[in-house]
C-alpha positions as CSV (number, residue, x, y, z in Angstrom):
1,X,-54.4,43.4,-23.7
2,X,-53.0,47.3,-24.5
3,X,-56.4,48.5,-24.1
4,X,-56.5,46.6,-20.0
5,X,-52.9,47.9,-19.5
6,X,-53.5,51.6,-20.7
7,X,-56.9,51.4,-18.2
8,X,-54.3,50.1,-15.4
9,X,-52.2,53.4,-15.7
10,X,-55.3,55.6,-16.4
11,X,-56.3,54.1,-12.7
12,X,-52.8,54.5,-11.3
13,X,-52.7,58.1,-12.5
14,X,-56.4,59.5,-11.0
15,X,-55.3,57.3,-8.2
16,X,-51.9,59.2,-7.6
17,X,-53.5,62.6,-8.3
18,X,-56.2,61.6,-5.4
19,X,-53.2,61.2,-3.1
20,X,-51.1,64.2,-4.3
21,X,-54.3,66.5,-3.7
22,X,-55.0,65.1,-0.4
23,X,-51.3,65.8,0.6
24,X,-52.0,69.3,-0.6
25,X,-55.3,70.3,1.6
26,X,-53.6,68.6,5.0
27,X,-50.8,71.2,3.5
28,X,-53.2,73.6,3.4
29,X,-54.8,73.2,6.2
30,X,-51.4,72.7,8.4
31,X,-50.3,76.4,7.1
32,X,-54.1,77.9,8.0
33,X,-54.4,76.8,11.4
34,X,-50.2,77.9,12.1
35,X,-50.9,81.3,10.7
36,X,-54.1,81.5,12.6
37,X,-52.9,80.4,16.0
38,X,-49.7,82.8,15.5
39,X,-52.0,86.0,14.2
40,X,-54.7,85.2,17.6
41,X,-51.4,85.4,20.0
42,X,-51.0,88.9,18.7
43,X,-54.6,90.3,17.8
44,X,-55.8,88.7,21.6
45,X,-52.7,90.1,23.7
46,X,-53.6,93.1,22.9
47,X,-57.7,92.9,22.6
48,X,-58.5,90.3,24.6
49,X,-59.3,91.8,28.2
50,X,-61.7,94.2,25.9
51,X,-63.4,91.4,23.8
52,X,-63.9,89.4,27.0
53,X,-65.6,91.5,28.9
54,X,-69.6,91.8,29.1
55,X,-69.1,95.2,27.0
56,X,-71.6,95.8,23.6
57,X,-68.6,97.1,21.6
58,X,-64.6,97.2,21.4
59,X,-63.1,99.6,20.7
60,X,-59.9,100.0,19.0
61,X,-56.4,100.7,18.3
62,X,-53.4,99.3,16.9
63,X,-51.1,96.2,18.1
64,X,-47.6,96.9,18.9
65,X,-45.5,93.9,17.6
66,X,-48.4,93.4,14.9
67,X,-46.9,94.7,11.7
68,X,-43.7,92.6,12.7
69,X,-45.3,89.4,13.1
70,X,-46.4,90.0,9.4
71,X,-42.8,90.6,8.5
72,X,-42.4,87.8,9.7
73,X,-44.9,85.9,7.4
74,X,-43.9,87.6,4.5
75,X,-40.3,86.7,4.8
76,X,-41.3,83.1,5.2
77,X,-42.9,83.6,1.8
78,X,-46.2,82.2,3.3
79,X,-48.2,85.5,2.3
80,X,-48.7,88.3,-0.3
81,X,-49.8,90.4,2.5
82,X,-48.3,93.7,0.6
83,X,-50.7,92.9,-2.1
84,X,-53.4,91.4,-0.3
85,X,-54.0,92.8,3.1
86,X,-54.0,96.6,2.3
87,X,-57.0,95.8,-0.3
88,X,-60.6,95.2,1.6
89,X,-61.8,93.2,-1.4
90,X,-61.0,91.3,-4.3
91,X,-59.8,93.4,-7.2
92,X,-60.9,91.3,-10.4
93,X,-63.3,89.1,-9.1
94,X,-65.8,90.4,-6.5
95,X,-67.3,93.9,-6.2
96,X,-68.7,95.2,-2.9
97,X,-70.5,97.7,-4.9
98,X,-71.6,95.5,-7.2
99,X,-73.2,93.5,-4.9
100,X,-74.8,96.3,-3.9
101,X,-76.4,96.9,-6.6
102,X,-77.9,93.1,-7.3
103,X,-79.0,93.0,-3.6
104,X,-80.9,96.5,-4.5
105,X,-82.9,94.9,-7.5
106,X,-83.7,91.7,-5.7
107,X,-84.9,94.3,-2.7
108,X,-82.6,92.1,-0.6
109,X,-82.2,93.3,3.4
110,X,-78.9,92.1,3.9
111,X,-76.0,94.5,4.0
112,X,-73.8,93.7,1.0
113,X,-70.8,92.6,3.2
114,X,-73.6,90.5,5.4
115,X,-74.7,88.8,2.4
116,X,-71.0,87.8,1.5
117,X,-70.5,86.8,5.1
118,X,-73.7,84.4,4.9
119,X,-72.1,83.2,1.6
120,X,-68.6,82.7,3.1
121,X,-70.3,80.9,6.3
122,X,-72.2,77.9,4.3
123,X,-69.8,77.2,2.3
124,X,-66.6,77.3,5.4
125,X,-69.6,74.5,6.7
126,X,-69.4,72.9,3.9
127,X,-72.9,73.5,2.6
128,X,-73.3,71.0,0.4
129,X,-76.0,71.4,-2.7
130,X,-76.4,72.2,-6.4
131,X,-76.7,75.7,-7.7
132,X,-80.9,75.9,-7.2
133,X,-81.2,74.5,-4.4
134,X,-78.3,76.7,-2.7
135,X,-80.2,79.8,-4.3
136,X,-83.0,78.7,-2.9
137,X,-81.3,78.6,0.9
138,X,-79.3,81.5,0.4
139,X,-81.6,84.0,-1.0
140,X,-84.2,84.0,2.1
141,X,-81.3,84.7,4.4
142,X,-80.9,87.9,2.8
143,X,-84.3,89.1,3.8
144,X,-85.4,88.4,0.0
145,X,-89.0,86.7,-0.4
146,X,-90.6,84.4,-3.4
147,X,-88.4,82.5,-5.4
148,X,-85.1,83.8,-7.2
149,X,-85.8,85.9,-10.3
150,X,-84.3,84.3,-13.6
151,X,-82.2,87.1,-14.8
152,X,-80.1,87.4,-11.4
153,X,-79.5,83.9,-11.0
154,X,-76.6,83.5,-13.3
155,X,-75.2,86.4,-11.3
156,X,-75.6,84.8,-8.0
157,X,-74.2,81.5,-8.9
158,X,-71.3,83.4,-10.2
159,X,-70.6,85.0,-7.0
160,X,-70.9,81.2,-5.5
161,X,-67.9,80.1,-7.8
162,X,-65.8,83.1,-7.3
163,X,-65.9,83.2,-3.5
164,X,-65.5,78.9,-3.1
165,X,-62.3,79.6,-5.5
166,X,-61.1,82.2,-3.6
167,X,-61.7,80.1,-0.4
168,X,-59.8,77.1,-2.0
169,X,-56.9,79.6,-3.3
170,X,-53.2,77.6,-2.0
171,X,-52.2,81.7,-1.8
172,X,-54.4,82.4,0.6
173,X,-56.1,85.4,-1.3
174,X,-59.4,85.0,0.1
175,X,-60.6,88.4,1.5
176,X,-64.1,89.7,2.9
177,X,-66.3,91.8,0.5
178,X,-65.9,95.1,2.5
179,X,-66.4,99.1,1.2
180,X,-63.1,100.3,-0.5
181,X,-59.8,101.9,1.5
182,X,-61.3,104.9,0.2
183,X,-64.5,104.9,2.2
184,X,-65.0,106.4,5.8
185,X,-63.3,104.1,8.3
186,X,-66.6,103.7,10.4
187,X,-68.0,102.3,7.2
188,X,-65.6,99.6,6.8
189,X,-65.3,98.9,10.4
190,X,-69.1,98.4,10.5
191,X,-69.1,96.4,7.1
192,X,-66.4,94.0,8.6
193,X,-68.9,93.3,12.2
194,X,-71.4,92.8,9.3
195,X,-70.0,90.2,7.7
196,X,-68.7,88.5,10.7
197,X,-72.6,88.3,12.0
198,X,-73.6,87.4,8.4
199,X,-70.4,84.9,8.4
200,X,-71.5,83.3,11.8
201,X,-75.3,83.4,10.3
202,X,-74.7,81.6,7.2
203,X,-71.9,78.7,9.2
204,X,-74.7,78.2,11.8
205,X,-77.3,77.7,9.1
206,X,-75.5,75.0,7.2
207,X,-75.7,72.8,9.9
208,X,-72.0,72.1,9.9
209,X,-70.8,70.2,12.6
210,X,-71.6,68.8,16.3
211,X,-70.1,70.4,19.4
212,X,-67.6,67.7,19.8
213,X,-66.5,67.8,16.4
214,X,-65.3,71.1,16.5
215,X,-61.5,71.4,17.2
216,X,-60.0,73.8,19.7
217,X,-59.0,76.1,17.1
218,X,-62.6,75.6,15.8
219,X,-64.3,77.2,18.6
220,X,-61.5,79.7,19.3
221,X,-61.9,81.5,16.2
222,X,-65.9,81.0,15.6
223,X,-66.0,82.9,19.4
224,X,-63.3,86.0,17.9
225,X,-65.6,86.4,15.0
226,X,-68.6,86.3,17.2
227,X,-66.8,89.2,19.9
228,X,-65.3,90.9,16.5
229,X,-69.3,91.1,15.1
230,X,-69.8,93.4,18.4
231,X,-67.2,96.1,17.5
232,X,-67.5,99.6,17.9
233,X,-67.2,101.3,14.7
234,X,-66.5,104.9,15.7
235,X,-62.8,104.4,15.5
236,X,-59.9,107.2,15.2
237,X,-60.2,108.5,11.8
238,X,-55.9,108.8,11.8
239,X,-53.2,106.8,11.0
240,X,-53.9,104.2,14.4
241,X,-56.9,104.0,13.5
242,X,-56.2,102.5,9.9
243,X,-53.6,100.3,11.4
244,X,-56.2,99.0,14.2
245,X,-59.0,98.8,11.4
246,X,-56.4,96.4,9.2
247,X,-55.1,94.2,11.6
248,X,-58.8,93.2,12.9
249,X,-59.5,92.4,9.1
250,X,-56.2,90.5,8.7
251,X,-57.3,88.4,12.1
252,X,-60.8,87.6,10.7
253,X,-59.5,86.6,7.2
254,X,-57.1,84.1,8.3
255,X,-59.6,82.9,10.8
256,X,-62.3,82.5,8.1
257,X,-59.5,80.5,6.4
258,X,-58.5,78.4,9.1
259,X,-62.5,77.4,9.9
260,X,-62.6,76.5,5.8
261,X,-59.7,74.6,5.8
262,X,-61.7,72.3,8.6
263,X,-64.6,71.7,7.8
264,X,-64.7,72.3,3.8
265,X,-61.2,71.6,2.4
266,X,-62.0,68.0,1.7
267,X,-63.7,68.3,-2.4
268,X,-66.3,65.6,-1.3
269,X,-67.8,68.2,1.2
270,X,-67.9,70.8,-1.2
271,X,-69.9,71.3,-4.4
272,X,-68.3,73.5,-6.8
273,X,-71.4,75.5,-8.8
274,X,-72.7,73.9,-11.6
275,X,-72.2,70.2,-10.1
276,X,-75.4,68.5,-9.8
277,X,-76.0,66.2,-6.4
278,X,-77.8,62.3,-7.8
């Protein structure tokens, strides 16, 4: 009799924890696609008669009104964007250069910021797969030919749990794998239309939804990344050009975000590394 009534409670636990999770991804998601929609008002009032037109490249400059909408954010507590949004990458997790330097020995093609764009891309599709079998997908969009060598595999798959739990982060510290501050600004600014491409490569790939699946929101911000992809990187070396260069990353992170949060947030789309799929 204990034994059935202690499995009742086990059950009415896992079963409360199922509903309190579920309340935080629609949180989640709520908070992406607001920040999103308030950040594209901004970035596309100023931008969007350039990234509409039938132009190769944008150029760019800064917003006006741009580094108060942030304020804004930050006040509402929403956002470490003083920590966050002034760093191109992820401080103790993922290393651009690092990547680098594995995408060298596997004599990869990709770009390293491409490659984490690819990465970004399946799994905002919700690429769903154990750890081979995504190797085996991911490695050939890199430009990368036979099958993946043994002692980089482990290395790979750890770059697959780092970016899906930066992706799933409720502080929304996800942040493209881009060239440090300290690099030339045409270098980052040409990293970050890489990993848009690469980001739009790897989304497409995955197979991830049907046209009329996709939401408004959806379509608005796969078609920014797409025009974004196209930028011009010869930008003004100065102080503008720094503030232009960081408010086009801030736009594509929260829209890589907001595109995650739809299609991925559910846990039964996603696979965290190391699952196996029966």
């Amino acid at each position: 009799m204990a034994f059935v009534f202690v499995a009742k409670i086990d059950e009415f636990v896992n079963a409360g924890f199922k509903v309190f999770e579920k309340l935080l991804n629609f949180v989640h998601r709520i908070w992406s696609q607001f920040l999103f929609s308030m950040l594209h008002q901004v970035l596309w009032r100023h931008y969007g008669p350039f990234l509409f037109r039938a132009e190769p490249h944008i150029k760019l400059s800064p917003i006006p009104g741009f580094a108060t909408s942030y304020g804004v954010l930050q006040c509402l507590g929403v956002l470490n964007f003083g920590k966050i949004a002034m760093s191109s990458q992820s401080e103790d997790i993922l290393d651009f250069y690092e990547l680098e330097a594995e995408l060298q020995k596997i004599e990869a093609l990709a770009t390293p910021s491409e490659a984490h764009g690819i990465l970004c891309g399946q799994l905002s599709a919700g690429f769903k797969s154990d750890q081979m079998v995504w190797l085996k997908e991911y490695l050939p969009n890199l430009g990368v030919k036979g099958e993946p060598w043994e002692n980089t595999r482990d290395w790979f798959f750890q770059l697959h749990k780092f970016t899906l739990e930066e992706l799933v982060d409720d502080q929304f510290n996800f942040m493209p794998l881009l060239p440090d501050d300290e690099d030339p600004l045409d270098a980052r600014l040409g990293a970050l239309a890489e990993w848009c491409s690469g980001f739009l490569a790897g989304f497409g790939g995955a197979g991830a939804r049907k046209p009329e699946e996709f939401t408004e929101d959806a379509l608005t911000a796969l078609r920014d990344i797409q025009q974004i992809s196209q930028v011009d990187p010869e930008i003004d070396e100065e102080e503008d050009g720094e503030a232009a260069y960081f408010e086009v990353l801030e736009y594509v992170r929260m829209a890589a975000l907001m595109i995650f949060t739809e299609f991925a947030l559910d846990r039964d789309s996603v696979v965290p590394p190391g699952a196996t799929i029966h």
